[in-house]
C-alpha positions in Angstrom: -105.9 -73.1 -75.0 -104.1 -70.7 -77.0 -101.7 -67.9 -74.8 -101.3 -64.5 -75.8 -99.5 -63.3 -73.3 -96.5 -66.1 -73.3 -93.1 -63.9 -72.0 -91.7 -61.2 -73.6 -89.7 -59.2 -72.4 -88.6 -57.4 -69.1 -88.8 -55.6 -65.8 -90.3 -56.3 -62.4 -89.1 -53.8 -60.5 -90.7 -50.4 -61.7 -92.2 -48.5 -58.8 -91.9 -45.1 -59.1 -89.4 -42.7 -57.5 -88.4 -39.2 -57.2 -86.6 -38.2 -60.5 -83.8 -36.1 -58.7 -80.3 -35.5 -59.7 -79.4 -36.4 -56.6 -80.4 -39.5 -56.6 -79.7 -40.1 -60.2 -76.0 -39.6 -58.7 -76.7 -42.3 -56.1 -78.3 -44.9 -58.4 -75.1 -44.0 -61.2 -72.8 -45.4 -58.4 -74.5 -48.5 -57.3 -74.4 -49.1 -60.7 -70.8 -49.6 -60.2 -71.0 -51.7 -57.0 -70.3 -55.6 -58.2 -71.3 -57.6 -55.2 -69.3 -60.8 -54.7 -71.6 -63.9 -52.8 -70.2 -67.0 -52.4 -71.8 -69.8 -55.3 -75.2 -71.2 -54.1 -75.2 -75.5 -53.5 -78.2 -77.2 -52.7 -79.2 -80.5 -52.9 -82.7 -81.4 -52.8 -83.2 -85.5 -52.4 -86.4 -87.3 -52.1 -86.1 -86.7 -47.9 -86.1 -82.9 -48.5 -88.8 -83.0 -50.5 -90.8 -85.2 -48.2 -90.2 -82.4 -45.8 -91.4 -80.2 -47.9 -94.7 -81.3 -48.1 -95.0 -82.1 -44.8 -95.4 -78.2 -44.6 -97.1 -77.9 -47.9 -99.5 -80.4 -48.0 -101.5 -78.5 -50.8 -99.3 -79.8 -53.5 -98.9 -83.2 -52.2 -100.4 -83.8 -56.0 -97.3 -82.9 -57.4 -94.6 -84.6 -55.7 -94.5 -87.6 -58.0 -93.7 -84.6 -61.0 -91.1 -82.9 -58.7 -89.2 -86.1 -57.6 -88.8 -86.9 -61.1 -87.7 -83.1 -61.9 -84.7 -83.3 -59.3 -83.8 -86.6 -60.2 -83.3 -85.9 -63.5 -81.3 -83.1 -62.1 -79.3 -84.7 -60.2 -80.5 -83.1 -57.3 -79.7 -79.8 -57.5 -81.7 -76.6 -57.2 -82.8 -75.2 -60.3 -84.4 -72.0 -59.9 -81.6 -70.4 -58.4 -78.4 -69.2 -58.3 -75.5 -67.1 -56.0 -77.4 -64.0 -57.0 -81.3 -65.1 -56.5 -84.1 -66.4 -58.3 -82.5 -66.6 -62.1 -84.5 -65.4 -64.7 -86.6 -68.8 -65.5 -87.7 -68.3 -62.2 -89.4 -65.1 -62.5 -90.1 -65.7 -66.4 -92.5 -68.6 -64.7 -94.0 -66.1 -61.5 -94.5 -63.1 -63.8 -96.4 -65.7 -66.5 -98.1 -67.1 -63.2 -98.9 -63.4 -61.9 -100.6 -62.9 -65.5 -103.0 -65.6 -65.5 -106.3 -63.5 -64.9 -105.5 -62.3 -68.2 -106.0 -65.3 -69.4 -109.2 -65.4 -68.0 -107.5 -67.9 -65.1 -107.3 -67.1 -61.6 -103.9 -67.9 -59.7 -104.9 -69.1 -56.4 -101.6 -70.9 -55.9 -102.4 -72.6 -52.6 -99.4 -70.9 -50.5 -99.8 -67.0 -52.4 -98.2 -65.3 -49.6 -95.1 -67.4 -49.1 -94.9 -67.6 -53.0 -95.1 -63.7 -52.5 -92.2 -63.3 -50.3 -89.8 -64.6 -52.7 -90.3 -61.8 -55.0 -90.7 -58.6 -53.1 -88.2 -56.1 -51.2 -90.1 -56.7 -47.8 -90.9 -60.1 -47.5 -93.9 -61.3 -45.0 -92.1 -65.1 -44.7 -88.8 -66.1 -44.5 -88.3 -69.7 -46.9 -84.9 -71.6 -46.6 -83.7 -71.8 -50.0 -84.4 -75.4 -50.4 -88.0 -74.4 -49.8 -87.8 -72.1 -52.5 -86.9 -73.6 -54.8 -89.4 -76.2 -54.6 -91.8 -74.1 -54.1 -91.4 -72.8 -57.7 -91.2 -76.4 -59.5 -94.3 -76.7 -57.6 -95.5 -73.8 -59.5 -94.2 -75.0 -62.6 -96.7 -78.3 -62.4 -99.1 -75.7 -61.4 -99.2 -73.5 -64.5 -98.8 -76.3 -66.1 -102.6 -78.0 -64.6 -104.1 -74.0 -65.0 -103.1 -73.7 -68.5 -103.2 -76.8 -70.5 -105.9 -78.9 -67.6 -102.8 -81.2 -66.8 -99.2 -82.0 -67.4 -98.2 -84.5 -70.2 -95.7 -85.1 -72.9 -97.5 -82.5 -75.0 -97.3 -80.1 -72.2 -93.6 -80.5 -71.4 -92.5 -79.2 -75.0 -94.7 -76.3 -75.0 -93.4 -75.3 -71.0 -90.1 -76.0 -72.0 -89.2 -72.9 -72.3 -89.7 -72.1 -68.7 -87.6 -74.8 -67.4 -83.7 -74.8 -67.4 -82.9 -77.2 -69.7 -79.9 -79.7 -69.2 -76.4 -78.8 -69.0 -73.6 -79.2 -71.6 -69.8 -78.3 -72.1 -70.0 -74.9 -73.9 -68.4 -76.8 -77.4 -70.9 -79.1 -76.9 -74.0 -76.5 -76.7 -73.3 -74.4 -79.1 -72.7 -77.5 -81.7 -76.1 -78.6 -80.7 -77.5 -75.9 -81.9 -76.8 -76.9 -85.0 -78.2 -80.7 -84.7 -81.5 -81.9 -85.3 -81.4 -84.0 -81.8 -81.3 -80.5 -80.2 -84.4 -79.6 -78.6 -84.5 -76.7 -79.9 -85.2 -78.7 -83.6 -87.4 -76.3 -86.0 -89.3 -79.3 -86.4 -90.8 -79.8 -83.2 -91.1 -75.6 -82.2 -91.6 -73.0 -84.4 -89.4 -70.6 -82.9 -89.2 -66.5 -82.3 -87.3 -65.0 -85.8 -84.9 -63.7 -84.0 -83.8 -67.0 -82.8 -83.2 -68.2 -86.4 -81.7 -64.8 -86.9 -78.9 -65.1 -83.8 -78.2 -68.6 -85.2 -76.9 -67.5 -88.0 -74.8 -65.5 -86.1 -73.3 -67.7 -84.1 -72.7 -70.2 -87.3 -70.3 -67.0 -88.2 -68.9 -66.9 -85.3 -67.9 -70.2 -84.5 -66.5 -70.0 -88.4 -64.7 -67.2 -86.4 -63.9 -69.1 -83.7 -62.4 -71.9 -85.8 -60.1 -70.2 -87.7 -58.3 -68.8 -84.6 -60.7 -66.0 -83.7 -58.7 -62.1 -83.3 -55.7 -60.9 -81.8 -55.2 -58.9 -79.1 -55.1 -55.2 -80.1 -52.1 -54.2 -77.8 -52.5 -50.6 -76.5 -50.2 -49.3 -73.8 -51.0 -47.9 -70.3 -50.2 -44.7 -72.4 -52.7 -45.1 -74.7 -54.5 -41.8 -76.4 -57.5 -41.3 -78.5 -56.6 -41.6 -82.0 -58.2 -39.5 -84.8 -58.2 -39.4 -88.4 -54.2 -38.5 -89.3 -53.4 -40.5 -86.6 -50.5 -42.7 -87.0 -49.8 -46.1 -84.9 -49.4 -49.6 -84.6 -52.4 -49.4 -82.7 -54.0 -48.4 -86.2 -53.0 -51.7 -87.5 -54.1 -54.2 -85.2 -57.8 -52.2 -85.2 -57.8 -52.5 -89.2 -57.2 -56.3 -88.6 -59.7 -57.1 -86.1 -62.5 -55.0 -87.7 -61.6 -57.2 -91.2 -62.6 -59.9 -89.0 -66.0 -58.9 -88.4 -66.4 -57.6 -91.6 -66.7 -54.1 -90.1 -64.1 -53.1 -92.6 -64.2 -54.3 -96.2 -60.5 -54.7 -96.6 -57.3 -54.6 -94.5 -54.7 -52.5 -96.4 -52.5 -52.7 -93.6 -51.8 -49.1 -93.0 -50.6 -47.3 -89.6 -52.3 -44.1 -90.5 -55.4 -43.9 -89.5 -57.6 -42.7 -92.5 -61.5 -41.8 -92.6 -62.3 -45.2 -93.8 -61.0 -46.6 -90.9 -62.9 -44.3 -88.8 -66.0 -45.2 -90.3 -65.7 -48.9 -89.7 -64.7 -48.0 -86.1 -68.2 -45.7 -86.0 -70.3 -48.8 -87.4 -68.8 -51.1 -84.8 -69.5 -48.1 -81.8 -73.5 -48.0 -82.9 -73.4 -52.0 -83.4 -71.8 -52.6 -79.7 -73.9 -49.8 -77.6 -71.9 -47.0 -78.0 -72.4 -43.4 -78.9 -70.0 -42.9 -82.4 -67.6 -40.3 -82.5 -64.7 -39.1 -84.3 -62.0 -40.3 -82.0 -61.0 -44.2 -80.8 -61.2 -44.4 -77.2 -59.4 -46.9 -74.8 -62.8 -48.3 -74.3 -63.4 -49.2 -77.9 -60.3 -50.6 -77.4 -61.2 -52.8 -74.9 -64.5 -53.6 -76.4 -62.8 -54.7 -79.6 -60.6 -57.1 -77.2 -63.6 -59.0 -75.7 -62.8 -62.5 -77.0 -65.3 -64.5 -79.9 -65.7 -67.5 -77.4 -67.1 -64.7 -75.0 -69.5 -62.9 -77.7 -70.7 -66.8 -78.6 -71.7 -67.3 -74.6 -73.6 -64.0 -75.4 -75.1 -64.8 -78.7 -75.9 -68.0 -76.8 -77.7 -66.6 -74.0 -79.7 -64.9 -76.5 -81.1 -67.4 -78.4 -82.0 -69.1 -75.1 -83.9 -65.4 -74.1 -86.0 -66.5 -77.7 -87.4 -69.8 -76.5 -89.5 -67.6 -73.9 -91.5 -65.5 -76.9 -94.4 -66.3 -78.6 -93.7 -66.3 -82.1 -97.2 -64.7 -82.6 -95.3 -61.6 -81.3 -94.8 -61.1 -85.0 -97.8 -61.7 -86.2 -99.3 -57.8 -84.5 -100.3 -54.9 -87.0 -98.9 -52.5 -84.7 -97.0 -53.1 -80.9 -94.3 -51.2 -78.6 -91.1 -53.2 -78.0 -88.4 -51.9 -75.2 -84.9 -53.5 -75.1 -83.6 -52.7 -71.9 -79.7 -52.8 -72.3 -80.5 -51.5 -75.8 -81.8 -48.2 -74.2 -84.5 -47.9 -76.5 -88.3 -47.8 -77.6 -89.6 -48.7 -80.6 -93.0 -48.6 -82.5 -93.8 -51.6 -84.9 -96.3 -51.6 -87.3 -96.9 -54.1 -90.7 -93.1 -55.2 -89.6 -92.2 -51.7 -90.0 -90.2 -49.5 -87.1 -93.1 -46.4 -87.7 -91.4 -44.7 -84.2 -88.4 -45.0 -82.2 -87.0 -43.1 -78.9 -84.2 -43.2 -76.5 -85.2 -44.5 -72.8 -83.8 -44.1 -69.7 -84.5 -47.8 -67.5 -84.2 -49.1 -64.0 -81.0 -49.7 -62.1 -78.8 -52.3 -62.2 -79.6 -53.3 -58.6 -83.4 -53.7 -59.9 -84.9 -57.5 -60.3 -86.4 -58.5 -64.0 -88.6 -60.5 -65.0 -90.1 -61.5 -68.8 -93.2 -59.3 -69.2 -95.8 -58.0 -71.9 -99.2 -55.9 -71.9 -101.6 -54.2 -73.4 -101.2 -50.4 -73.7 -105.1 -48.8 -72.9 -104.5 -45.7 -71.2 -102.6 -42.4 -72.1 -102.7 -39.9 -68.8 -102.2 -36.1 -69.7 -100.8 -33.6 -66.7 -100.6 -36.6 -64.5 -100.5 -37.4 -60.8 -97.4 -38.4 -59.2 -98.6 -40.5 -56.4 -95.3 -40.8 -53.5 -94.3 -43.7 -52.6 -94.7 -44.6 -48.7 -91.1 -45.2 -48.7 -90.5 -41.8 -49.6 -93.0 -40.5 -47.9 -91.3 -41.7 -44.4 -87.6 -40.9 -45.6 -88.9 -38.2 -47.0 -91.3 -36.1 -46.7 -92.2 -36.7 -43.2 -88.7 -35.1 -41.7 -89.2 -32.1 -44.5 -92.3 -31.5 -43.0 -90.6 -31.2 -39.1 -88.6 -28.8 -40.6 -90.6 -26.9 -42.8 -94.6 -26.6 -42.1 -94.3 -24.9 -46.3 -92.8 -28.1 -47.0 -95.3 -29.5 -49.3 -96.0 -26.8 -50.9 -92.8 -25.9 -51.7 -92.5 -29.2 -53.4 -95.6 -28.9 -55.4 -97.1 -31.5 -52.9 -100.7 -32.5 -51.6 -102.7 -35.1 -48.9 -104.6 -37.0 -50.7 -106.9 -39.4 -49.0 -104.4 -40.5 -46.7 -101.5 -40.5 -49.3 -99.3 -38.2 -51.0 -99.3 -36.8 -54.3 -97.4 -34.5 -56.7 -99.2 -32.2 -58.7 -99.7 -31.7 -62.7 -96.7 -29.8 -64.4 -93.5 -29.1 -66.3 -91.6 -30.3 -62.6 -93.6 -33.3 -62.0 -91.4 -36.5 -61.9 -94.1 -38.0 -64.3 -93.3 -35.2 -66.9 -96.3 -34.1 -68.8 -97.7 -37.8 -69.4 -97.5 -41.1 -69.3 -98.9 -44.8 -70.6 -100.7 -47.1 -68.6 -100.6 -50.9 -69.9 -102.3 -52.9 -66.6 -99.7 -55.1 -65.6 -99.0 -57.6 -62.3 -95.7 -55.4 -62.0 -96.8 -52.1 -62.0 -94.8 -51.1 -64.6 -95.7 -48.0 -67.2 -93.9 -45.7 -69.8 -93.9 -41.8 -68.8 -91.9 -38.4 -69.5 -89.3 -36.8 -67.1 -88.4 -33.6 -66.3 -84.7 -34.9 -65.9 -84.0 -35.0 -69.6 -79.9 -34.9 -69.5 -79.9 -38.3 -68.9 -81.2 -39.4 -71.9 -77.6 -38.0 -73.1 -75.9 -40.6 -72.0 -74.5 -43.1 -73.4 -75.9 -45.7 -70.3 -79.2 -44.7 -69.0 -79.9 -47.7 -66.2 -80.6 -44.8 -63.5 -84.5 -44.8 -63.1 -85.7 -46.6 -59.9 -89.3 -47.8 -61.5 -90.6 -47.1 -64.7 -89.3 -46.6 -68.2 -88.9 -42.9 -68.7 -89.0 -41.8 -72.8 -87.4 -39.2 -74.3 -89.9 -38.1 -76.8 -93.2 -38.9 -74.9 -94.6 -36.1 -77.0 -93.8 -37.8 -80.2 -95.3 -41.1 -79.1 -98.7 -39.8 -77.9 -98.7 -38.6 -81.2 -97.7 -41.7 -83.1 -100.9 -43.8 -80.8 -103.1 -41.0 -81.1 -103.1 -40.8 -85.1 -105.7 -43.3 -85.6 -108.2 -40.7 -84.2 -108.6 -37.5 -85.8 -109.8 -35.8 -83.1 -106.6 -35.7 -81.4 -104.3 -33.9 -83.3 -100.7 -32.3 -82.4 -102.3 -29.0 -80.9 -104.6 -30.7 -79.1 -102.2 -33.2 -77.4 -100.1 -30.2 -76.6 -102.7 -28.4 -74.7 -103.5 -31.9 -72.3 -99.8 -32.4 -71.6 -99.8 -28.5 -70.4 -103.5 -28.3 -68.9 -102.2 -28.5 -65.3 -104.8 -31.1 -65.2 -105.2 -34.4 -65.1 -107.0 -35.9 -68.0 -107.1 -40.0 -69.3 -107.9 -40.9 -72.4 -108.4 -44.4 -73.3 -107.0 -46.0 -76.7 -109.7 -47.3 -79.2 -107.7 -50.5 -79.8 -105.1 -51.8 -76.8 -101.6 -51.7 -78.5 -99.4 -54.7 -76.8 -96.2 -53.5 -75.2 -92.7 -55.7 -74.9 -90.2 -55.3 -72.2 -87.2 -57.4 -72.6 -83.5 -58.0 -72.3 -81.5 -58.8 -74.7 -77.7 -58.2 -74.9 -77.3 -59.6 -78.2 -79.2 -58.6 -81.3 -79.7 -59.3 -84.8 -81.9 -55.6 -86.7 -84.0 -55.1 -89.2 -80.8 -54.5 -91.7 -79.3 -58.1 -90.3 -76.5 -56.3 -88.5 -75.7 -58.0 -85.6 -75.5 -55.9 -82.5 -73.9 -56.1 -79.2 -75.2 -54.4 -75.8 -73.9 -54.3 -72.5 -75.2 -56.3 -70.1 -75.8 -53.8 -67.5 -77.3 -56.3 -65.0 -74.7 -59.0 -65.5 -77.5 -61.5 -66.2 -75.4 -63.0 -69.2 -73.0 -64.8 -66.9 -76.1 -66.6 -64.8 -78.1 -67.6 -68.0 -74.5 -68.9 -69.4 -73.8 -70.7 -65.9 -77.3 -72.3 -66.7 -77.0 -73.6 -69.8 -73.2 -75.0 -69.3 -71.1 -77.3 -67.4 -68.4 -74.5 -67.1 
């Protein structure tokens, strides 16, 4: 059976929030907040796992396949770390949660403890050594759904939901490299951009070999340089941008010139940043990231590629959203046709792998309120105020509350439904400073875009009958209007911190939800 819908790319988390500078503020400093947990030890034996099933008899049929999973595991967990359920873990429940568009139903035999793993509020409370097994029991169970049983054949094509084995970070990224690898182009055709990030890293680890960069030494005094500049700062930045070919040649000047600051502007748009005209202590520190650190990332990467179906490619036309990239692009024949700036969720926000199929477009849309926000809310505003909904361009509806169509309502002037297990959808904002900055994780649900005009336009071309004017006049009817797309256009979310364009520059983003360092931990004995 052939998948469409294999993992792409993205975000479980979207469910919608008040757009509010306020608590843009909020979400800007929990951003900041790094949480330290003590690193998560299990072992799970053959008597654990007895145990297991003594409470999940259901998947007694599997316990031959798990015992053998652990053991070649050496008994440890494998669908988690200090941090949660890493990201092959809900890769595999988001693939699971997407089986009825396969035309498969997921009655997994224990849905609401499977449930509880993945949401805010949970109904059951599982030990983590349940957990865990609970998901390689769901592993042999997409497995049975999917291909009608688990074999040899099946193992390669799954393999890209399982953490694979460990090796020394030398040893891994030599692998690569090796036909024994099992990542051979013989036995998978991979994702492009696998082949693409390969390349990459063979540079470098050429990098690497040859003693990788020096430390550009700025003081605790440190200020922007511009062009006239003069330093031994200069130097050391002319050297390490030879090294990554940012610069053509290294003439070994102090002064810094406006080829210099050119190079330095290509390197800012290539690692995340907003160019401008002056070298900041950031760049500085950027450029000071060691090559053994960017080959981790470029590492982590190509492992992100083993969970796309290479038919990705193969569209006319599909939406692709690169979450630490910031952005939103339209593809068509290969071709970027479209591309804006987003604003995504929060740092503190769980992700998963996910795609869709784009069928709606909503003009002067509904806000419906959360219940969350509705107690914390709404409710006390209400106490206070008996004009409080109104005030707030609010309405009962059924039970529920809603916000109505217009220029103020946290949904902007329209969004983009794509049905999905997550909830998850692309819509305007009335908050459009954000999209100024240079890191825009401070949604709490879904992707906000900053030309949603533009992109209504770019899906809406194919019919004639909805022209520029006409768009215009839905997005500022004051009423709420659907229209439904002639042909679904697939949408990618994903997460990639490392990334090889169009024009085969290589491109570094941060990694705004420190995901790097688990995949890494994953794939290494480190």
């Amino acid at each position: 059976m052939k998948i469409w819908y294999t993992p792409i790319i993205a975000v479980a988390f979207f469910v919608v929030f008040s757009c509010n500078s306020k608590a843009d503020k909020k979400e800007e400093k929990a951003i900041k907040t790094v949480e330290k947990i003590p690193e998560l030890k299990l072992t799970i034996d053959t008597a654990r796992i007895a145990k297991f099933y003594e409470n999940y008899p259901k998947l007694e049929k599997f316990k031959g396949d798990v015992i053998s999973l652990y053991q070649k595991n050496k008994s440890t967990q494998l669908w988690q770390d200090n941090k949660g359920v890493v990201e092959f873990g809900n890769t595999l429940f988001n693939q699971y949660k997407n089986l009825g568009q396969e035309g498969l139903k997921a009655n997994y035999p224990y849905k609401e403890e499977l449930n509880s793993v993945f949401e805010n509020n949970p109904t059951k409370k599982l030990s983590k050594e349940d957990t865990d097994l609970l998901l390689s029991n769901l592993y042999y169970y997409y497995a049975e759904k999917v291909y009608a049983g688990f074999d040899e054949k099946t193992s390669i094509s799954l393999e890209w939901l399982l953490p694979r084995k460990k090796f020394n970070y030398q040893v891994l990224s030599d692998s690569i490299f090796k036909k024994s690898t099992i990542l051979d182009d013989k036995k998978k055709k991979m994702f492009s951009q696998y082949y693409k990030l390969r390349d990459a890293l063979k540079e470098y680890r050429e990098i690497e070999k040859n003693g990788g960069w020096k430390t550009i030494e700025a003081d605790e005094d440190y200020k922007a340089l511009k062009v006239g500049d003069s330093s031994n700062v200069v130097t050391q930045i002319r050297e390490r941008l030879f090294v990554t070919k940012d610069l053509k040649e290294d003439n070994k000047s102090a002064v810094c010139d406006t080829t210099l600051m050119k190079a330095m502007k290509s390197y800012e748009v290539r690692h995340g940043y907003t160019p401008k005209n002056t070298i900041l202590l950031e760049h500085i520190n950027d450029l000071n990231i060691l090559v053994s650190e960017r080959i981790k990332t470029i590492i982590a990467n190509m492992e992100r590629c083993r969970w796309i179906d290479p038919e990705l490619e193969k569209g006319q036309k599909y939406i692709e959203v690169n979450i630490p990239e910031f952005k939103l692009y339209i593809v068509e024949d290969g071709k970027i046709a479209f591309v804006s700036p987003v604003v995504v969720g929060r740092a503190m926000t769980k992700t998963v792998i996910f795609s869709g199929m784009m069928s709606n477009i909503v003009f002067s849309p509904y806000w419906n309120v959360p219940p969350s926000i509705i107690k914390s809310e709404i409710k006390p505003g209400m106490a206070k105020d008996k004009n409080y909904l109104q005030k707030k361009n609010l309405e009962w509806n059924n039970g529920a509350v809603r916000q109505l169509p217009g220029k103020n309502n946290s949904l902007g002037l329209v969004k983009f439904l794509f049905p999905n297990s997550s909830n998850i959808y692309l819509h305007d904002t009335p908050s459009k400073s954000l999209f100024e900055r240079e890191s825009r994780a401070f949604s709490h649900g879904c992707v906000r875009v900053a030309k949603p005009r533009e992109l209504a336009i770019e899906l809406l071309k194919v019919d004639p009958q909805w022209n520029p004017e006409r768009i215009d006049k839905a997005m500022h009817a004051g009423k709420e209007s659907w229209y439904t797309l002639k042909k679904k256009v697939p949408v990618y979310i994903g997460y990639f911190t490392a990334w090889v364009d169009r024009e085969g520059n290589l491109n570094f983003y941060k990694d705004i939800y420190g995901r790097d360092e688990s995949l890494i931990k994953l794939l290494t004995e480190e």
